[in-house]
N, C-alpha and C positions, 0 to 999 in steps of 0.2 A: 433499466439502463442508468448507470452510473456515468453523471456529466461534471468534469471538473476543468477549471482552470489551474495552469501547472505552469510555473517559473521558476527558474531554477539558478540559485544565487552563486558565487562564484568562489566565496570564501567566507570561514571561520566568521572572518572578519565583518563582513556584511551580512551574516546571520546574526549576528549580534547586534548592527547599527537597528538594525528592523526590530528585532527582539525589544530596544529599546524604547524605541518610535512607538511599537504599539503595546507597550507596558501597562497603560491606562487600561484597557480593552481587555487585558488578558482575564480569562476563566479559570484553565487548567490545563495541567501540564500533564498528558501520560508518556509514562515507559514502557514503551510495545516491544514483542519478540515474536519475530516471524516468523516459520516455518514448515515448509513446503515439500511437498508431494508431487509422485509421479509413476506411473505404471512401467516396468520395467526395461519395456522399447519404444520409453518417451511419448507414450497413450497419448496424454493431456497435451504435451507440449506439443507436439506437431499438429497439433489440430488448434495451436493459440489458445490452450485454456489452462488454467492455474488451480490445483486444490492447496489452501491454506489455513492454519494456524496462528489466528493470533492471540497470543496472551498482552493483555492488559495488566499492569503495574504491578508484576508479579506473577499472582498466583488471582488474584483480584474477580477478574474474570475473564472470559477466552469465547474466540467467535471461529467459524468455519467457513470459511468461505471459497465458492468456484465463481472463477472471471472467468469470460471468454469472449475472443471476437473483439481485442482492442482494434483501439485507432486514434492515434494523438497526428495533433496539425495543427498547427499556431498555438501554440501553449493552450491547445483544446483537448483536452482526453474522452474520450467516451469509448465506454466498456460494460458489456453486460456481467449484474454479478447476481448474487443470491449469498445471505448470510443467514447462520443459525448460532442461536447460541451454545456454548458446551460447556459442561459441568469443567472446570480447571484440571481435576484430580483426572480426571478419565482425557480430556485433552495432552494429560503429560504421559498418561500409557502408550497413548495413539503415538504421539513425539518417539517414543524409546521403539516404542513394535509396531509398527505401521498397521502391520497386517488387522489390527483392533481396528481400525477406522472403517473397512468395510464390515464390519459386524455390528456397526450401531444401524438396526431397521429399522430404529422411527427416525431418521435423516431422509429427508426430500432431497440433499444432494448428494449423498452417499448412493442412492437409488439412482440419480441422475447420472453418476462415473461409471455404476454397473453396469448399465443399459447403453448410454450413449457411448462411451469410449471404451464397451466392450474389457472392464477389468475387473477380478474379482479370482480367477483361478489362478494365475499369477501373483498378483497381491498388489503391495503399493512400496514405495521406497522411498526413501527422507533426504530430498537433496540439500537439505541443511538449511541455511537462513541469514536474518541478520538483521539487527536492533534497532529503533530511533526513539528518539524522543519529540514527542509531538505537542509545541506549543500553541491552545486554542484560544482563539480571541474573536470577540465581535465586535466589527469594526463596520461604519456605513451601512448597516442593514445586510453584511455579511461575516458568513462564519468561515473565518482565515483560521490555515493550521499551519504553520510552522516546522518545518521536520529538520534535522540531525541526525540521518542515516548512516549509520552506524556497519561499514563493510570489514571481512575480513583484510582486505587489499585499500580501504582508504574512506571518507566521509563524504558525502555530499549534503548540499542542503538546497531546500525547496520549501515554496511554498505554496499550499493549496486551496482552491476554495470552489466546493463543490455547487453549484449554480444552475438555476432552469434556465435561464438568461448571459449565458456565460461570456457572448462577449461583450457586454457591459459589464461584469463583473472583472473582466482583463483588462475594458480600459482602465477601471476606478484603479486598480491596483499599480498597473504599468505607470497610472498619475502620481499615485503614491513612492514608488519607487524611483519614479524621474527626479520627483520636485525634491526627493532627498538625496540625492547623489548618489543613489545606490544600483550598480550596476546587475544585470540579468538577461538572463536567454530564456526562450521558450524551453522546455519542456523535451527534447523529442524521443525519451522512450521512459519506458515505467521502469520501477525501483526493481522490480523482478527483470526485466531485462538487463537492466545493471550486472544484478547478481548473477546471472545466467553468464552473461560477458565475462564478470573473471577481473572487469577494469572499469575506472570511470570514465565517466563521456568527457569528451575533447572538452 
């Protein structure tokens, strides 16, 4: 179970105030590209679960991963996931021919779509994706990320910090945000329901 705190900043403009604030702190910066999967009559998504693609800073390296079973509430997210690593080069075959992704059988979660959401004769299809940049910092004895979501239809920005103790980790941050004049809303859906919508949130 993947526990995060999730706020979501308003503008360019206050991505940047915060970017600055916590310049001290900052580690590193990735350029992620996402992209997502799904069985032909919407397997995965009707049932709330996500099969994904991410490439790290390139070509760098690339993760696979299935969410499922969200639930965000007061800029509290928690989502079961599982990730694996993938070779980058065999990650961008899967991207171009989907159908490759169920043929890797030493995948725990490949084995996991086949069985549970019933696909594999059908195949998989690439509902497409979309970009951020993720600035990482450790700030207070937590690890803050930064994101620059990057849509065909417009940007958002958030910031995230995944936590055992999450709403302590929202006040510290909400404290952060207050005492700099920097305006924010909870969280209320994930970056993939964004992209799913087609629009930003209000």
């Amino acid at each position: 179970m993947e526990v995060e705190v999730k706020l979501r900043l308003p503008s360019a403009a206050a991505h940047e105030r915060l970017s600055t604030i916590l310049s001290p702190h900052h580690r590193r910066t990735h350029f992620q590209e996402n992209i997502f999967f799904d069985g032909p009559k919407s397997e995965l998504s009707s049932n709330l679960a996500a099969l994904r693609l991410r490439f790290y800073d390139l070509e760098s390296r690339c993760v696979l991963s299935l969410k499922s079973k969200p639930q965000i509430s007061a800029g509290i997210s928690r989502i079961e996931e599982q990730e694996e690593p993938l070779d980058p080069a065999v990650g961008r075959q899967c991207a171009a021919e989907p159908w490759r992704l169920l043929q890797i059988e030493s995948s725990d979660i490949i084995r996991r779509v086949r069985e549970e959401f019933n696909l594999g004769a059908e195949g998989l299809v690439c509902l497409g994706g979309f970009r951020n940049v993720r600035g990482v910092y450790e700030w207070n004895g937590l690890k803050l990320e930064l994101d620059e979501t990057h849509y065909s239809f417009g940007t958002c920005y958030e910031i995230e910090c995944e936590s055992s103790e999450p709403e302590s980790a929202r006040n510290l941050l909400e404290e952060l945000l207050k005492s700099n004049g920097i305006e924010y809303k909870y969280s209320e859906v994930s970056k993939f329901a964004i992209f799913r919508a087609g629009k930003l949130p209000d």
